[in-house]
C-alpha positions as CSV (number, residue, x, y, z in Angstrom):
1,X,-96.1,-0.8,-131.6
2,X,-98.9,-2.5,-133.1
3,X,-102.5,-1.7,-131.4
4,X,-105.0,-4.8,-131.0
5,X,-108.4,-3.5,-131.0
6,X,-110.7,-5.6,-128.5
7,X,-113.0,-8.5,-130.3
8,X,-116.9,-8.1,-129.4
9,X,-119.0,-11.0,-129.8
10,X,-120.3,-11.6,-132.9
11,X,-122.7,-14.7,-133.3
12,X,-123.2,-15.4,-136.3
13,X,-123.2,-19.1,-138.1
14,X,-119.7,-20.6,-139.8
15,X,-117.6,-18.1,-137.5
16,X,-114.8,-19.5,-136.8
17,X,-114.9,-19.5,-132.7
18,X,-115.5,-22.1,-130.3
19,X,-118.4,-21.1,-128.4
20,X,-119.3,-22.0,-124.4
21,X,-122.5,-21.8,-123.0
22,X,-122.3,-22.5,-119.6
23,X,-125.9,-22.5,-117.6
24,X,-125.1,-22.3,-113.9
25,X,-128.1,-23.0,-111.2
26,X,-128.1,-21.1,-108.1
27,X,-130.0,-19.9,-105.3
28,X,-131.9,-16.5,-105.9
29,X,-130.2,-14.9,-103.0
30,X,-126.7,-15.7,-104.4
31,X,-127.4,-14.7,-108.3
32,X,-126.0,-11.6,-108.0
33,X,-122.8,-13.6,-106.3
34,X,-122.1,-15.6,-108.8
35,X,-122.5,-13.1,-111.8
36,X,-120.0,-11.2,-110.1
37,X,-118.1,-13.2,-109.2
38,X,-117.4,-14.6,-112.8
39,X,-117.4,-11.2,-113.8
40,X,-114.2,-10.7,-111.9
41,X,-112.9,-14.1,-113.3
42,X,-113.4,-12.6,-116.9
43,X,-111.7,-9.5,-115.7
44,X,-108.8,-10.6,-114.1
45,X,-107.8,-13.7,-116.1
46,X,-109.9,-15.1,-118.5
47,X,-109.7,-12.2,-121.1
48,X,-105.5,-12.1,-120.0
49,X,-105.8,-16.2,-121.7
50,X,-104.6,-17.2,-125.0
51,X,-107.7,-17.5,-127.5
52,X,-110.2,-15.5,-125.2
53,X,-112.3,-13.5,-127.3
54,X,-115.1,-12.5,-125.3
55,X,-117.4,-13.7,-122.7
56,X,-120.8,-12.3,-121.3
57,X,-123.0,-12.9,-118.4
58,X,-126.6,-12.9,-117.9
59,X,-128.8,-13.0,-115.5
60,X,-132.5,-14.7,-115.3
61,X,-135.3,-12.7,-114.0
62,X,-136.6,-15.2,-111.5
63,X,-132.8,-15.5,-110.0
64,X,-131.7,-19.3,-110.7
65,X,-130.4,-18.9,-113.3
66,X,-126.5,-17.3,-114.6
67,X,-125.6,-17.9,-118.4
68,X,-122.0,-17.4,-119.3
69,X,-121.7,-17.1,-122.7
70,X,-117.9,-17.3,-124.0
71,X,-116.6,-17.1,-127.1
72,X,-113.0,-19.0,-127.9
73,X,-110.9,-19.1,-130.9
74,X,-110.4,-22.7,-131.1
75,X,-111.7,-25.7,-128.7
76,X,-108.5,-26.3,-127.8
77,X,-107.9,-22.7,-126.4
78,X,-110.6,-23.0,-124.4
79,X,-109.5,-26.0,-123.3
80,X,-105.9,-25.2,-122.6
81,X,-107.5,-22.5,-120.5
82,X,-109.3,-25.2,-118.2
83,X,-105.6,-25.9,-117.1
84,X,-104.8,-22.8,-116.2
85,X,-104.2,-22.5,-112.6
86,X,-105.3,-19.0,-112.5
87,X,-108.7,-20.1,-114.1
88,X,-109.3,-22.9,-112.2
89,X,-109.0,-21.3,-108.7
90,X,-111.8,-18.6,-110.0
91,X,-113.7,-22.0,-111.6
92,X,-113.9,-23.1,-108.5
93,X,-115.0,-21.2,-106.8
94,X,-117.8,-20.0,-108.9
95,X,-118.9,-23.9,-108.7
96,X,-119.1,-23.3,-105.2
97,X,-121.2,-21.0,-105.1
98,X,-123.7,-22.5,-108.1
99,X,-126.0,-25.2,-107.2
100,X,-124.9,-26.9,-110.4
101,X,-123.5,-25.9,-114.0
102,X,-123.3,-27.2,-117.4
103,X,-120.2,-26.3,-119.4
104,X,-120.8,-27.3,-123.0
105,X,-119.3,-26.3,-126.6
106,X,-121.3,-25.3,-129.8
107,X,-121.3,-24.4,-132.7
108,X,-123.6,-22.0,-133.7
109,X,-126.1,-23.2,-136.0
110,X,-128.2,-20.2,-137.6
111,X,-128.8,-16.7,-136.7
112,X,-131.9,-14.7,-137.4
113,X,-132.8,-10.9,-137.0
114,X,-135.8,-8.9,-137.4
């Protein structure tokens, strides 16, 4: 039996990943809400998707604010997995919770380190 060993995101320009960035608004008092609550989504489905290859959360300090950031192996993966009935029940409700979102694509552009 052949072992997979898990992907980590890697951002680095040219790679060859679709990549979501998805900046949800919320209220302060329901931050925590919806971070977890895409955190279970991640959990129990998305990573279970053809072409997942990772996804991470964050948090703003002042509390509006929940980044997804999602990595795909092609754009049409990611948007296969916008079909998925499994996916769209936790979509929803994640959008019910946010005050509004913005799903987008890149691709990134350049990478710098210290």
């Amino acid at each position: 039996m052949e072992v997979v060993m898990p992907q980590s995101t890697v951002i680095e320009s040219g790679a060859a990943v679709a990549t979501l960035i998805n900046v949800f608004t919320v209220r302060p008092e329901r931050q925590r809400e919806l971070a977890d609550c895409l955190t279970a989504a991640t959990d129990e489905v998305m990573r279970h998707v053809p072409g997942f290859v990772s996804a991470n959360i964050h948090t703003s300090d002042d509390g509006e604010r929940v980044v997804n950031y999602a990595q795909w192996e092609s754009a049409a993966d990611f948007q296969r997995m916008l079909q998925d009935p499994g996916a769209r029940e936790h979509m929803d409700r994640a959008a019910a919770i946010a005050d509004g979102f913005e799903p987008r694509l890149y691709t990134v552009d350049s990478v710098h380190h210290r």
